[in-house]
C-alpha positions as CSV (number, residue, x, y, z in Angstrom):
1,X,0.0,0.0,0.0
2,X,0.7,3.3,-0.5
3,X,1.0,6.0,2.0
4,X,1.6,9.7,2.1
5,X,2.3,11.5,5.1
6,X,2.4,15.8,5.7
7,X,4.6,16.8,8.7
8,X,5.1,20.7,9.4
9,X,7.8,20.9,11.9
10,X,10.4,18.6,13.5
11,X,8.5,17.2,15.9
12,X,6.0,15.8,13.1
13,X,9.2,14.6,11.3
14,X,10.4,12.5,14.6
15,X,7.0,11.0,15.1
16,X,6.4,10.9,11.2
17,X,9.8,8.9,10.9
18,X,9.0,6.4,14.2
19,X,5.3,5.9,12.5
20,X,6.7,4.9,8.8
21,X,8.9,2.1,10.3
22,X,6.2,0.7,12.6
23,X,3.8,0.5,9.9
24,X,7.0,-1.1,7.3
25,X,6.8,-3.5,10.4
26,X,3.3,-4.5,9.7
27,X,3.4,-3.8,5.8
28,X,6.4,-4.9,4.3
29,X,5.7,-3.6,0.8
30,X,4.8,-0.5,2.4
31,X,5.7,3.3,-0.2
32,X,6.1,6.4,1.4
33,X,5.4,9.9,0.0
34,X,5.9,12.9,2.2
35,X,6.2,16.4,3.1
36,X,8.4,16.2,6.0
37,X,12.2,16.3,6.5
38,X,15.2,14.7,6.8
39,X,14.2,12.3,9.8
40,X,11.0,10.8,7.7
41,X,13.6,10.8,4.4
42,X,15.6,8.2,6.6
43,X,13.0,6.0,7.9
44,X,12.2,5.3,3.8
45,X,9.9,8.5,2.6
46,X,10.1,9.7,-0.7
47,X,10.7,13.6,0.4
48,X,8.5,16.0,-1.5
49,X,8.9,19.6,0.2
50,X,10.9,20.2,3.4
51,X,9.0,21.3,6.2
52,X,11.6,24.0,6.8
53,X,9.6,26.3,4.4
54,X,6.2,25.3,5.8
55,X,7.2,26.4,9.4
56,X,4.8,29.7,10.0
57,X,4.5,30.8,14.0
58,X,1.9,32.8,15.1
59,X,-1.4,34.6,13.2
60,X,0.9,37.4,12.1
61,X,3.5,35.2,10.8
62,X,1.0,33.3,9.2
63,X,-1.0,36.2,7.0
64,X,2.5,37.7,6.1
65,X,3.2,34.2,4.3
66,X,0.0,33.7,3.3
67,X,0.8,33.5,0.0
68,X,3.9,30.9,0.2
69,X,1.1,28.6,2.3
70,X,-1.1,29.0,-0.3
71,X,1.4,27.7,-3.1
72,X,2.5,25.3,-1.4
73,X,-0.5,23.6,-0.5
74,X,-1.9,23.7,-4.0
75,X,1.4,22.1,-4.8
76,X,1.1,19.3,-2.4
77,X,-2.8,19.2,-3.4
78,X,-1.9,18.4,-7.3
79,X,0.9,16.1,-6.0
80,X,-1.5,14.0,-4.0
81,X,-3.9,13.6,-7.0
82,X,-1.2,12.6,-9.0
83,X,-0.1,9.4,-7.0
84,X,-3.3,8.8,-5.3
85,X,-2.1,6.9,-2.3
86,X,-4.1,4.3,-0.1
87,X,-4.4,6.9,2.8
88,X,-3.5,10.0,3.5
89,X,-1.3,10.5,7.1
90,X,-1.7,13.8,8.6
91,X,0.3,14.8,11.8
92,X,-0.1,17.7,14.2
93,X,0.3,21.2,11.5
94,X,-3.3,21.9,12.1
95,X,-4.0,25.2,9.8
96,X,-2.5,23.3,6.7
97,X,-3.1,19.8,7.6
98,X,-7.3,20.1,8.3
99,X,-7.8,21.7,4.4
100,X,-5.5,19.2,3.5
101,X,-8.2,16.6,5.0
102,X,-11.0,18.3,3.7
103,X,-9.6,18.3,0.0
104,X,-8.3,14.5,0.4
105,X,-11.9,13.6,1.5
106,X,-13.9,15.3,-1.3
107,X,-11.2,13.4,-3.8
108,X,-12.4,10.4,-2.0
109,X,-9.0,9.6,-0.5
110,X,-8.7,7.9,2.8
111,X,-7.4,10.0,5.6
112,X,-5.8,9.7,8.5
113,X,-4.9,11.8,11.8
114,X,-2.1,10.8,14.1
115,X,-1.3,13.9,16.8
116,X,-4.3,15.2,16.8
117,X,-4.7,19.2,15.9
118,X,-5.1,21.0,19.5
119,X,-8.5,22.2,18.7
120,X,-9.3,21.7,22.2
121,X,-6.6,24.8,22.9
122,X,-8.6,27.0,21.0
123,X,-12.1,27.4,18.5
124,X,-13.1,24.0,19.6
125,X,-15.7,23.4,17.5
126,X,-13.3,22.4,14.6
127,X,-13.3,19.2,16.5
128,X,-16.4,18.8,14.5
129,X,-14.7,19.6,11.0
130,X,-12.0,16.8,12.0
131,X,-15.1,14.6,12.3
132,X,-16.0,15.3,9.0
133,X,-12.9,14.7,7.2
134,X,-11.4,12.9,9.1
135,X,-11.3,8.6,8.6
136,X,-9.7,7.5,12.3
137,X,-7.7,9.8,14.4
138,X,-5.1,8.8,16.6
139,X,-4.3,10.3,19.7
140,X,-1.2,10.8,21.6
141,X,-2.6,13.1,24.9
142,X,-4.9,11.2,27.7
143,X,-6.9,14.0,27.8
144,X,-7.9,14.0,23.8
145,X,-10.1,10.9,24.4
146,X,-12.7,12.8,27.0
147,X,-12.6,15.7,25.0
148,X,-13.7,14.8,21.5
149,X,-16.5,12.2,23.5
150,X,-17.9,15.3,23.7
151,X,-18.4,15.4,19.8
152,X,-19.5,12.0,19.6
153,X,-16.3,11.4,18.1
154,X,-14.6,8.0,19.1
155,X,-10.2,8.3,18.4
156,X,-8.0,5.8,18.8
157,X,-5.6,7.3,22.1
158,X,-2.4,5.2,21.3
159,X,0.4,6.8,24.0
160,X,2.6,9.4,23.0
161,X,5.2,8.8,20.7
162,X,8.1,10.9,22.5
163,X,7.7,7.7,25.3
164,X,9.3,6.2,22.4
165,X,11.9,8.3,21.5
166,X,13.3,8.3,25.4
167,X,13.2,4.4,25.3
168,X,15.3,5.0,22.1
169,X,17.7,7.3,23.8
170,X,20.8,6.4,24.9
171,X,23.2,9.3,26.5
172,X,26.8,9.6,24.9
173,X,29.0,9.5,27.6
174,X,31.2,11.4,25.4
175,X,29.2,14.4,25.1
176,X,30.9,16.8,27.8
177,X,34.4,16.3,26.3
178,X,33.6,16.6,22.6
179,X,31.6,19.5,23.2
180,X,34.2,21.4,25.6
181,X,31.3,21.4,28.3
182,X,33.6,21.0,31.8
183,X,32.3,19.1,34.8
184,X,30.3,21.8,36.5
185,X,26.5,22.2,37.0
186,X,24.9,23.5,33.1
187,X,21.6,24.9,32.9
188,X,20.2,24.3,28.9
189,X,18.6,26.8,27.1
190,X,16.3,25.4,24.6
191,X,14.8,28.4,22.9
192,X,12.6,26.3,19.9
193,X,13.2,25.4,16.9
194,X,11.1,27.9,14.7
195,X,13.3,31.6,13.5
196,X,10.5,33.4,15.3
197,X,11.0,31.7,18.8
198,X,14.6,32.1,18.4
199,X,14.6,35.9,18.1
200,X,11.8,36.5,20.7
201,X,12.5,34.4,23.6
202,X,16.9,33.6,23.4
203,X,17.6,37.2,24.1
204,X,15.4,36.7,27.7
205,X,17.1,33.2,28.2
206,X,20.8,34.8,27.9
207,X,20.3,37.8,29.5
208,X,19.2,35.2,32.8
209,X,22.9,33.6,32.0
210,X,24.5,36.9,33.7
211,X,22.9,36.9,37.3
212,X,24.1,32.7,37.9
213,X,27.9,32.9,37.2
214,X,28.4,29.7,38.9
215,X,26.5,27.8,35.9
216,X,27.4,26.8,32.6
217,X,24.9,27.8,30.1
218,X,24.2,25.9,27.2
219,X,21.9,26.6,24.1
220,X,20.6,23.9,22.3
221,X,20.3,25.0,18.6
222,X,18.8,22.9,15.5
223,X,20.7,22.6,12.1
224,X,17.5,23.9,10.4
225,X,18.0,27.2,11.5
226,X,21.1,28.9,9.8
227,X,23.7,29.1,12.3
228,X,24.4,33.4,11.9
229,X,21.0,33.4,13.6
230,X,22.6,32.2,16.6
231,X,25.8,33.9,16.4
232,X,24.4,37.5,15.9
233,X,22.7,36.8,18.9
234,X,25.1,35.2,20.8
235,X,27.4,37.6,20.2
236,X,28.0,39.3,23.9
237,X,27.7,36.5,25.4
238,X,31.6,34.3,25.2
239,X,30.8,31.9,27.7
240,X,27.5,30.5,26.3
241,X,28.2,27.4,24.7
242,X,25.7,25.9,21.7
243,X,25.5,22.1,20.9
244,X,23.6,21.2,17.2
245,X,20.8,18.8,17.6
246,X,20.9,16.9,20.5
247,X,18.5,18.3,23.2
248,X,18.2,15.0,25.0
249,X,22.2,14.9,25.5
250,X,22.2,18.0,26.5
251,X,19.1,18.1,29.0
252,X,20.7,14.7,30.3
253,X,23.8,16.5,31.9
254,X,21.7,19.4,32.8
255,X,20.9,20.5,36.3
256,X,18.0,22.7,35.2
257,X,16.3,24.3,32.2
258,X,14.8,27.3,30.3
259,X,12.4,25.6,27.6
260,X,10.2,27.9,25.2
261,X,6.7,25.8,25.3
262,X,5.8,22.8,22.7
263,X,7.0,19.6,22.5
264,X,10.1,20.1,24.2
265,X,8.7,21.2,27.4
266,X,7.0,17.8,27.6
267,X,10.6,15.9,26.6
268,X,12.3,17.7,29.7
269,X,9.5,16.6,32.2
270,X,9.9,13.1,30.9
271,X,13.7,13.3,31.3
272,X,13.4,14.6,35.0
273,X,14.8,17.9,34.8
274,X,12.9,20.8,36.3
275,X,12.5,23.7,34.1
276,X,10.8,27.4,33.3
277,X,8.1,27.6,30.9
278,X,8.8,30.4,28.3
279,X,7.2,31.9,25.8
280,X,6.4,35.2,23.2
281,X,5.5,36.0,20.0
282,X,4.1,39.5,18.2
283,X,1.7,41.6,20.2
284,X,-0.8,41.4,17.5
285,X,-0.7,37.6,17.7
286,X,-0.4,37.0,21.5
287,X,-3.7,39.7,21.5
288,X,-5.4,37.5,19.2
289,X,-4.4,34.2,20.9
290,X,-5.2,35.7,24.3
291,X,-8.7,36.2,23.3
292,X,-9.6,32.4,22.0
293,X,-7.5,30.0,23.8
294,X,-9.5,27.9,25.6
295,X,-7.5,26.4,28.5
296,X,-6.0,27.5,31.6
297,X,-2.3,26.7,31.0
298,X,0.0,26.4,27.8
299,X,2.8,24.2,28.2
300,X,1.4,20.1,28.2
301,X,2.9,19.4,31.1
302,X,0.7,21.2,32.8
303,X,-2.6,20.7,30.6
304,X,-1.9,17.0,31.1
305,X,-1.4,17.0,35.1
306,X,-4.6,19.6,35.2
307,X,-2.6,21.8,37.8
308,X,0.5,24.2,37.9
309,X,3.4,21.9,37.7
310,X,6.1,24.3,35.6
311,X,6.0,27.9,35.6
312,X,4.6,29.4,32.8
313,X,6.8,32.8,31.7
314,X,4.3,34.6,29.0
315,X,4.9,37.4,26.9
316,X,5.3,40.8,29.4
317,X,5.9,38.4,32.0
318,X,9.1,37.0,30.2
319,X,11.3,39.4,31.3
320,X,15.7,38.1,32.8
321,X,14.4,39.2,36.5
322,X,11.4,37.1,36.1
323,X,12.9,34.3,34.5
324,X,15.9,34.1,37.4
325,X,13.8,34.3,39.8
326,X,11.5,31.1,38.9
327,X,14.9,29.6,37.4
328,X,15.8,29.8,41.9
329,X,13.1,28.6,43.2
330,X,13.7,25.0,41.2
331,X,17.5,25.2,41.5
332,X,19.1,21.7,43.3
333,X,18.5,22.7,47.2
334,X,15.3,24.6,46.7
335,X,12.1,23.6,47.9
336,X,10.2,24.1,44.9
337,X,12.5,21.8,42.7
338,X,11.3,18.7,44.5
339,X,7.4,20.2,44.4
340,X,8.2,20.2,40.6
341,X,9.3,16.7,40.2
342,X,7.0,15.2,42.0
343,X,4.6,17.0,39.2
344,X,6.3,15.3,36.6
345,X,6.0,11.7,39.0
346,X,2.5,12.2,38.3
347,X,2.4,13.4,34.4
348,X,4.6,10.5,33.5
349,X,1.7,8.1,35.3
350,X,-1.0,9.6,33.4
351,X,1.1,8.8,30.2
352,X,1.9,5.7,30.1
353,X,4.1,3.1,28.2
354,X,6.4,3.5,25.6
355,X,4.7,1.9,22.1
356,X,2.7,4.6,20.6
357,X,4.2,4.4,17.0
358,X,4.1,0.8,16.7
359,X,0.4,0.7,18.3
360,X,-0.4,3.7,15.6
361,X,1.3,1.8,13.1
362,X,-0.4,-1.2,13.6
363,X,-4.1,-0.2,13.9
364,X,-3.5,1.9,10.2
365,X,-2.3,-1.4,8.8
366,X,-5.5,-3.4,10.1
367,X,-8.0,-0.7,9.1
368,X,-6.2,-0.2,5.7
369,X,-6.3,-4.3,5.3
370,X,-10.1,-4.3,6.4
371,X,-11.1,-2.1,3.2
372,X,-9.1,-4.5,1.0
373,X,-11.5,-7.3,2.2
C-alpha cells in the first residue's frame, strides 16, 4: 500500500519517521510519499517539500506568508492527486493539515490523523470539522479521548510517541568532552526550533545567563535554523556554549532548564529535569491568541497533570528578572525543585508506556487491510 504523510515541523518529522517504520513492520511492501524532512527521508519517505519552508509561527507570521502557504498547499494538493495513495497521514500542523483533509476527503481519498490538531486549545468546535474529514484519528494526549466524546467522536488514544523516542535514547557518555562542556552544574537553554522563537524568547534566556555565574549555560540549537542566527545573537555572550541537535544529551547533563513551550517542554519533564516555561511571539498575535484560547495553561505538562506543575513565563511576564527568579526557586537545594518533580511523577503516570508508533502503526495497517476485504 501506499501512504503519504504531511509533517510541518520537527516534531511531526520525529513522530512521522517512528510511525513509517512501525507500519514497514506490519506492511512490508509499504511506499512512502511525504512532506516532512530529513528524519521521515531516513525511515524510507520519498521527500516532496521540506517542512523548513512550511514552518509559519503565530497569526501574524501566518497572513504575512500567506501566500507561500497557499502555493505550497496547491502544490502538495496536485501532487496528492497525481499518486493517489491508499491513505493519507496527517500529523499535528493543524492550519495546513485540516484543508488538506477536507480536499483528500472530497477526492475520496482515505485520511488519517495521528497527533491530533489542539483544537481543544482554542475554537473548539473544529473538532467537529476533524469529524467530517477525518477517517480515524489517533491520539497521543490522555486527555484528547474525553474531549472529543464530547463530539461524539470515538479516536484511537495510542500513548505518546516521544515515550518512544526516550526508550530509544541512549546518552553519549562522550558528550561533555567533545563538546568542551567541563564538569560543572549546566543549565540548557532550549529556545525552539522555529526563527520566530529564536529571536523572541533567546535574548530573555541569555540575558538570565549573567545573574548565575556559577552555571554553565548551554543553548541547544537545530541545524535547520542557519547558524548566523545564533551567532548574531550570541554575540555578547563568550561563555554560552551551543551544541547542534541533541536536546536529550544536552538536557541529560543538565541540572535545570529554560524551555520555550511545545514539545520540548513535555521531553524535559519526561527526562526529569525541572525547568521554566517560556514563551512570546508578536503583540498582535499573542492579543489574538489571548482572546480564543481555551485552556487555563500552555505548556502540556501542565494541561496534562490539570494543575500548575512548571512555571509558565508569558509574553510581558518574560522578562531576565522574572525568568531568574522562577529559574531559583527549582535550582538543586530549593524547595520548589522537588514540588516540581513530584509534578512530573504524576504526568509520566498519566502517560503511560512506551509503544505509541508501533500501536499507531499497527491499527493503520488493520484498518487499511479491512477495506481490501
Amino acid at each position: 500500500m501506499t501512504y503519504y504523510l504531511i509533517a510541518g515541523e520537527r516534531s511531526g518529522d520525529l513522530h512521522g519517521a517512528n510511525l513509517i517504520r512501525a507500519i514497514h513492520h506490519h506492511d512490508p511492501k509499504a511506499n512512502f510519499r511525504a512532506y516532512g524532512g530529513e528524519q521521515m527521508e531516513a525511515a524510507g519517505a520519498v521527500l516532496v517539500r521540506h517542512y523548513r519552508e512550511m514552518a509559519f509561527m503565530g497569526f501574524l507570521e501566518v497572513v504575512k506568508n500567506f501566500g507561500t502557504i497557499r502555493r505550497i498547499m496547491h502544490e502538495c494538493q496536485a501532487d496528492l492527486l497525481a499518486h493517489r495513495p491508499d491513505v493519507l497521514i496527517l500529523i499535528d500542523y493543524a492550519g495546513f493539515n485540516l484543508r488538506m483533509a477536507r480536499f483528500a476527503k472530497q477526492h475520496g481519498i482515505r485520511v488519517f490523523y495521528y497527533i491530533s490538531p489542539k483544537v481543544w486549545a482554542w475554537n473548539q468546535r473544529r473538532a467537529l470539522k476533524i469529524k467530517r474529514n477525518v477517517d480515524r484519528l489517533f491520539t497521543i494526549l490522555p486527555f484528547e479521548t474525553e474531549f472529543f466524546a464530547k463530539y461524539d467522536y470515538k479516536v484511537d488514544y495510542v500513548g505518546n510517541p516521544l515515550l518512544d523516542a526516550l526508550a530509544d535514547f541512549h546518552p553519549d557518555p562522550t558528550f561533555r568532552t567533545k563538546n568542551e562542556l567541563g564538569e560543572g552544574p549546566i543549565i540548557a537553554l532550549l529556545p525552539g526550533s522555529r526563527h520566530q522563537e529564536i529571536t523572541s524568547i533567546l535574548p530573555t534566556m541569555l540575558a538570565v545567563t549573567r545573574q548565575f555565574p556559577e552555571y554553565q549555560f548551554v543553548v541547544g540549537t537545530v541545524s535547520n535554523l542557519p547558524k548566523a542566527l545564533y551567532d548574531n545573537l550570541l554575540a555578547d555572550y563568550p561563555s554560552v556554549k551551543c551544541v547542534d541537535d541533541a536536546a536529550y544529551d544536552l538536557l541529560h547533563v543538565s541540572t535545570n532548564a529554560l524551555v520555550t513551550s511545545g514539545t520540548a517542554t513535555l521531553e524535559t519533564a519526561l527526562l526529569n529535569i525541572p525547568q521554566v516555561v517560556c514563551y512570546k511571539t508578536t503583540s498582535i498575535s499573542y492579543a489574538i491568541a489571548k482572546r480564543l484560547i481555551a485552556v487555563p495553561f500552555i505548556s502540556l505538562v501542565n494541561l496534562i497533570a490539570n494543575c500548575e506543575v512548571v512555571k509558565e513565563l508569558i509574553q510581558n511576564d518574560l522578562t531576565p528578572d522574572r525568568t531568574a527568579t522562577e529559574l531559583r526557586a527549582i535550582l538543586p537545594g530549593s524547595p520548589g525543585r522537588n514540588v516540581q518533580l513530584a509534578g512530573y511523577a504524576d504526568v509520566q503516570k498519566k502517560m503511560g508506556k512506551p509503544g505509541a508508533s508501533e500501536r499507531a502503526g499497527r491499527l493503520m495497517v488493520e484498518e487499511l487491510q479491512k477495506i481490501d476485504f
